[in-house]
C-alpha positions as CSV (number, residue, x, y, z in Angstrom):
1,X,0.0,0.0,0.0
2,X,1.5,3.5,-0.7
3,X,2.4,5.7,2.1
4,X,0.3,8.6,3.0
5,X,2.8,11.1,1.8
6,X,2.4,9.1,-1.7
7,X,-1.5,9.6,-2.0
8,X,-1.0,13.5,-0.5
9,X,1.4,14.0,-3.6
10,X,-0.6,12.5,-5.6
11,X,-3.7,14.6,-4.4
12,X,-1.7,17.8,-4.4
13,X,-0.7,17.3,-7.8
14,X,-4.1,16.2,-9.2
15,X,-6.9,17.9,-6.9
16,X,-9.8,16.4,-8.1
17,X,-8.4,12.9,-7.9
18,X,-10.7,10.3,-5.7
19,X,-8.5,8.1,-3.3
20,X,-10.0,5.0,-1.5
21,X,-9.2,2.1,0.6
22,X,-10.2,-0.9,0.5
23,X,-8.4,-4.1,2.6
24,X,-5.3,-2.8,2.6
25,X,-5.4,-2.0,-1.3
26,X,-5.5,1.9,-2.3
27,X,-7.4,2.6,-5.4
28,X,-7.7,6.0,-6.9
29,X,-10.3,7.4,-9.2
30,X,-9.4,9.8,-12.1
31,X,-11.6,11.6,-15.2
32,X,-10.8,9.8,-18.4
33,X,-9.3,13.3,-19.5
34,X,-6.6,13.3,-17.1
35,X,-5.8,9.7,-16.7
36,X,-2.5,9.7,-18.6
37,X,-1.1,12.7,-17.1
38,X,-1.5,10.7,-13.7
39,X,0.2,7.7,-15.3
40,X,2.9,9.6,-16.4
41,X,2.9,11.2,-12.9
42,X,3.0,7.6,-10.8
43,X,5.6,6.8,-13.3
44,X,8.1,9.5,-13.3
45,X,7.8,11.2,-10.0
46,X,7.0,8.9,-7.8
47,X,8.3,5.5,-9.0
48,X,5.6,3.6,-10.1
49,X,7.6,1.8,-13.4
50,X,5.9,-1.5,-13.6
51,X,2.6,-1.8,-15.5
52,X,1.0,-5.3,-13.8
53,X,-2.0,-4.9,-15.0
54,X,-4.9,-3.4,-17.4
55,X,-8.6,-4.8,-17.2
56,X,-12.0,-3.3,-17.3
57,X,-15.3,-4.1,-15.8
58,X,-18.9,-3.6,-17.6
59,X,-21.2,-1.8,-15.6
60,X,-24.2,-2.1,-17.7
61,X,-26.6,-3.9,-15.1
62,X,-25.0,-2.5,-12.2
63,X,-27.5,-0.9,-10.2
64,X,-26.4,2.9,-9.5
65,X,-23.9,2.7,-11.8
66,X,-23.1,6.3,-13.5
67,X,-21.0,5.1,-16.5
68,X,-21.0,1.8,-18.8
69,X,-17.2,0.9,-18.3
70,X,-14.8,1.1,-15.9
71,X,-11.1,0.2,-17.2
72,X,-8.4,-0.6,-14.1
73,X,-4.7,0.0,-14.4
74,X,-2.6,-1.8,-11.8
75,X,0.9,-0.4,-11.3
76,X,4.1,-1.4,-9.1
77,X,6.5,0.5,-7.6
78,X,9.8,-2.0,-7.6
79,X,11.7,-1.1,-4.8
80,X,9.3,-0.5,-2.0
81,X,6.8,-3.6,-3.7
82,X,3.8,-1.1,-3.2
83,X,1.0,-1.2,-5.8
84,X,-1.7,0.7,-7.0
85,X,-4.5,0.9,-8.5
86,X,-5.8,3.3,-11.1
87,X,-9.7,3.5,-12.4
88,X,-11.0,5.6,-14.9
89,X,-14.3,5.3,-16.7
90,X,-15.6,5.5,-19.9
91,X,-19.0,5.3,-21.8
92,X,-20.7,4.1,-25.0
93,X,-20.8,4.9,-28.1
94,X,-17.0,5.2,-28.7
95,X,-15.4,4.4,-25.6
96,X,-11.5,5.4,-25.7
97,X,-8.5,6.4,-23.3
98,X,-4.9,7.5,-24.6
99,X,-2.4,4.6,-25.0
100,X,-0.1,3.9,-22.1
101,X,2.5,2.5,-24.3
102,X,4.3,5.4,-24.6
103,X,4.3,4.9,-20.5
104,X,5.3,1.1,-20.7
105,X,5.6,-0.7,-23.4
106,X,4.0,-3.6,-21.3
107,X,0.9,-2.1,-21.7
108,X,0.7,-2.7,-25.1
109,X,-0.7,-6.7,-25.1
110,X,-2.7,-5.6,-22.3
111,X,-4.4,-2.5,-24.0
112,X,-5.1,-5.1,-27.5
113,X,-6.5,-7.6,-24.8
114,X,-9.0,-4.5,-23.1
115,X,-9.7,-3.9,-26.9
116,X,-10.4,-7.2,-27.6
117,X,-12.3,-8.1,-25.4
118,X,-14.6,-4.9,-24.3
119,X,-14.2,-2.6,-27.6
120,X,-12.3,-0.2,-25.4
121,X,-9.8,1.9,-28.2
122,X,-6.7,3.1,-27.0
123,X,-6.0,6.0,-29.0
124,X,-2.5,6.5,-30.0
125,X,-1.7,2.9,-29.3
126,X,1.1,1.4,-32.4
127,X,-0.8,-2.0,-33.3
128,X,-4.2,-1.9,-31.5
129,X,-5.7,-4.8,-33.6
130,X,-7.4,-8.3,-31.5
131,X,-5.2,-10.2,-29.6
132,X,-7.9,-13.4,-28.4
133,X,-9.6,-13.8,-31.6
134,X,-10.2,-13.6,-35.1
135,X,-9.5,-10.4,-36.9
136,X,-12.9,-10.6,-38.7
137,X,-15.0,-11.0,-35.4
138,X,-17.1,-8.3,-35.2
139,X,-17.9,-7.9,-31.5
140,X,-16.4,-7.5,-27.6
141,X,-17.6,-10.9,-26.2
142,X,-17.2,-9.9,-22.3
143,X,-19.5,-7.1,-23.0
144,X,-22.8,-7.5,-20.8
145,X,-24.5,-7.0,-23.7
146,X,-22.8,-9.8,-25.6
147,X,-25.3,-12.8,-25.7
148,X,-24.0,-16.3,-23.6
149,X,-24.3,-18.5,-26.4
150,X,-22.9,-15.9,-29.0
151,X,-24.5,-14.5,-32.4
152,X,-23.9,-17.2,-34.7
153,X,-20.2,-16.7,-35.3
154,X,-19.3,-20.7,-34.0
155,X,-21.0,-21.8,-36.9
156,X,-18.2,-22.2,-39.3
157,X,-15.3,-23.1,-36.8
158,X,-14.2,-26.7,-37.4
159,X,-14.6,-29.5,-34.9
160,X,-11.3,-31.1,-33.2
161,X,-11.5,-34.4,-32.9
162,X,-8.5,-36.6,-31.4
163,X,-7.9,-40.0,-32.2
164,X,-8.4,-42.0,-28.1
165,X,-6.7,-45.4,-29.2
C-alpha cells in the first residue's frame, strides 16, 4: 500500500483525484481526460515503473452505476513492492483512453487484450488490432450485452476431434 505522503502527492498534484481504501489495497479514481497525465505522474515522479495490469469491468446492469465501463490500471512501484491501483471510466458509443505504451511498453498486449475483449480503443496505441480472436469477429464478447451462447459466429469453426486409441 502507498504511504500517506504518496496519495497526499498524488492529491496535491491532481486535486480532483478520488483516493479509497479498500483491505489494505489503495485505489484512486481519475476523469478519463486526465488519466495519462496521472500515469505519467506515478511513473516519473513517484516510481511507479511496472505496469501489472490493465482490465475493465462492464457496468451495464449494475445498479447505481453512473457510466457503462470502468477500465483498471494496476501499477508497481519496484523497490518498495507497493502497488496501486488506477480507475478511470468511460461510456458508450466510442469508448476510448490515450495509449499507455508510450508509458510502458507492457501495456501494449494488455491495452489489445482490453480492446479485444470490451471494444475499449486506446487512441495512439502502435498496433491496437485483437489479440484473443479472429481479426474478422465483429464484436467484444465480455460485454454485458454480448449474448451467452454468442450470435452465430461458431457456426463455421471446425470440430477437433483426437484419435483415443
Amino acid at each position: 500500500m502507498p504511504s500517506a505522503e504518496t496519495l497526499q502527492q498524488i492529491k496535491t498534484k491532481f486535486p480532483t483525484v478520488e483516493i479509497s481504501e479498500f483491505r489494505g489495497q489503495s485505489r484512486i479514481c481519475v476523469s478519463c481526460d486526465a488519466v495519462h497525465d496521472v500515469l505519467q505522474f506515478l511513473k516519473d515522479e513517484l516510481g511507479y515503473t511496472l505496469i501489472i495490469d490493465i482490465t475493465c469491468v462492464d457496468y451495464l446492469y449494475y445498479p447505481n452505476a453512473k457510466d457503462r465501463f470502468g477500465v483498471i490500471y494496476i501499477l508497481g512501484q519496484p523497490e518498495s513492492s507497493e502497488r496501486l491501483i488506477v480507475k478511470t471510466f468511460v461510456n458508450d458509443p466510442e469508448p476510448k483512453l490515450p495509449t499507455a505504451t508510450d508509458l510502458w511498453q507492457g501495456a501494449n498486449w494488455l491495452e489489445r487484450e482490453v480492446w479485444d475483449m470490451f471494444g475499449i480503443r486506446f487512441e495512439g496505441h502502435p498496433d491496437l488490432r485483437r489479440i484473443l480472436l479472429p481479426e474478422d469477429f465483429q464484436d467484444h464478447p465480455l460485454r454485458k450485452d454480448y449474448p451467452l451462447q454468442g450470435r452465430g459466429e461458431r457456426h463455421n469453426i471446425p470440430v477437433v476431434t483426437r484419435d483415443m486409441g
